[in-house]
N, C-alpha and C positions, 0 to 999 in steps of 0.2 A: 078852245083849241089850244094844244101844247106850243109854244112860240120855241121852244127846243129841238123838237122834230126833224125839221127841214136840215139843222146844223147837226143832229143825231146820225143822217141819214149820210151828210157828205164828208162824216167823220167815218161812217163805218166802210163807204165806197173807197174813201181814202187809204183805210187798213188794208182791206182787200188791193188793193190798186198796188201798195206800197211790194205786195209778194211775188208780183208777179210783170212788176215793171221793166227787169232786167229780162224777160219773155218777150215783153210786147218792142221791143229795142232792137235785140235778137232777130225778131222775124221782122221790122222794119227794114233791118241793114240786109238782111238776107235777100229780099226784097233785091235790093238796090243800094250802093252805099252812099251814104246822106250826112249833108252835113250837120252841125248841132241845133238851128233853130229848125231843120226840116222835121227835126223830130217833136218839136212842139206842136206844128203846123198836121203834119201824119197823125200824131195822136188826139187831137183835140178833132179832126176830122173824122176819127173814127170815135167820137164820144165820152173821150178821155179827156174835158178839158181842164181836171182838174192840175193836172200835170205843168210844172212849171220849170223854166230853163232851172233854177237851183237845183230841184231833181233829179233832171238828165246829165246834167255837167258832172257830176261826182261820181253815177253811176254809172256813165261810159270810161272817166279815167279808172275805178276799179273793174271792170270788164277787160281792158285796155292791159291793166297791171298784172291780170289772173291768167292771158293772155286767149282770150274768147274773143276780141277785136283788135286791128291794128290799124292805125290813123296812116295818113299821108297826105301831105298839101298840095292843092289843086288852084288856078285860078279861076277868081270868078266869073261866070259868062256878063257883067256887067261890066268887066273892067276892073273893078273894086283890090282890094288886099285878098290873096290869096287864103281861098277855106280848109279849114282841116275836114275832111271825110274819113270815116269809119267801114271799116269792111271785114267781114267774118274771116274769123281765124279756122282749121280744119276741128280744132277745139271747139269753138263756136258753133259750127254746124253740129257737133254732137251735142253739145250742151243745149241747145233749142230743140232738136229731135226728142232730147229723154226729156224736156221741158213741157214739150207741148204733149207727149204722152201721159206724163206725170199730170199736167193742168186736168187734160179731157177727162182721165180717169177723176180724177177729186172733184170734178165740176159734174159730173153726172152722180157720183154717189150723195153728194149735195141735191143735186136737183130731184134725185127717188125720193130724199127724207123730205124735203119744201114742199112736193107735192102729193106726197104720198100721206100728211097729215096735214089734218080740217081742226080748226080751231071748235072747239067742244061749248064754246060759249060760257062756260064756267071756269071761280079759280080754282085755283089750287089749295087745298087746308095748307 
């Protein structure tokens, strides 16, 4: 058995992951606006755990900078230091709308070729 495989597999989920993460953020905040570890919590719950706070951090302040979200500090219901929360900009709602059209269309042309070809059992010359 290949001892590469398993780390082949969460390199390529990772590439994938990497295109589409400023999506999956997009319809978090859409959602509800959340602060910055809620998004690790949201995504690793919906089986994203590859996803780590270095990730999210750099990709909300360029979301933030392009201006697709806008921050504002809240305090926390525990008492604690006041959080910074995220919340769609009118930019941001378009930008998830043509995102998540844009996704579905390329995740179903993807999903006709996946399943639309059976390995032949043979290689290639």
């Amino acid at each position: 058995m290949t001892k590469g495989l398993p780390a082949a597999r969460d390199q390529r989920r990772s590439q994938l992951l990497r295109g589409v993460l400023d999506l999956c953020l997009l319809s978090l905040i859409a959602e509800r606006p959340r602060y910055g570890f809620e998004f690790t919590e949201a995504l690793a719950a919906g089986g994203l755990e590859l996803v780590s706070d270095g990730s999210i951090y750099p990709l909300l302040a360029r979301m933030e900078r392009a201006g697709l979200i806008s921050s504002f500090r809240a305090s926390s219901p525990s008492g604690g230091a006041p959080r910074k929360y995220y919340r769609l900009t009118e930019a941001g709602h378009a930008e998830l709308s043509g995102g998540r059209a844009d996704w579905f269309t390329f995740a179903g042309q993807v999903g006709r070729i996946l399943t639309a070809t059976e390995p032949t059992g043979g290689t290639t010359p």
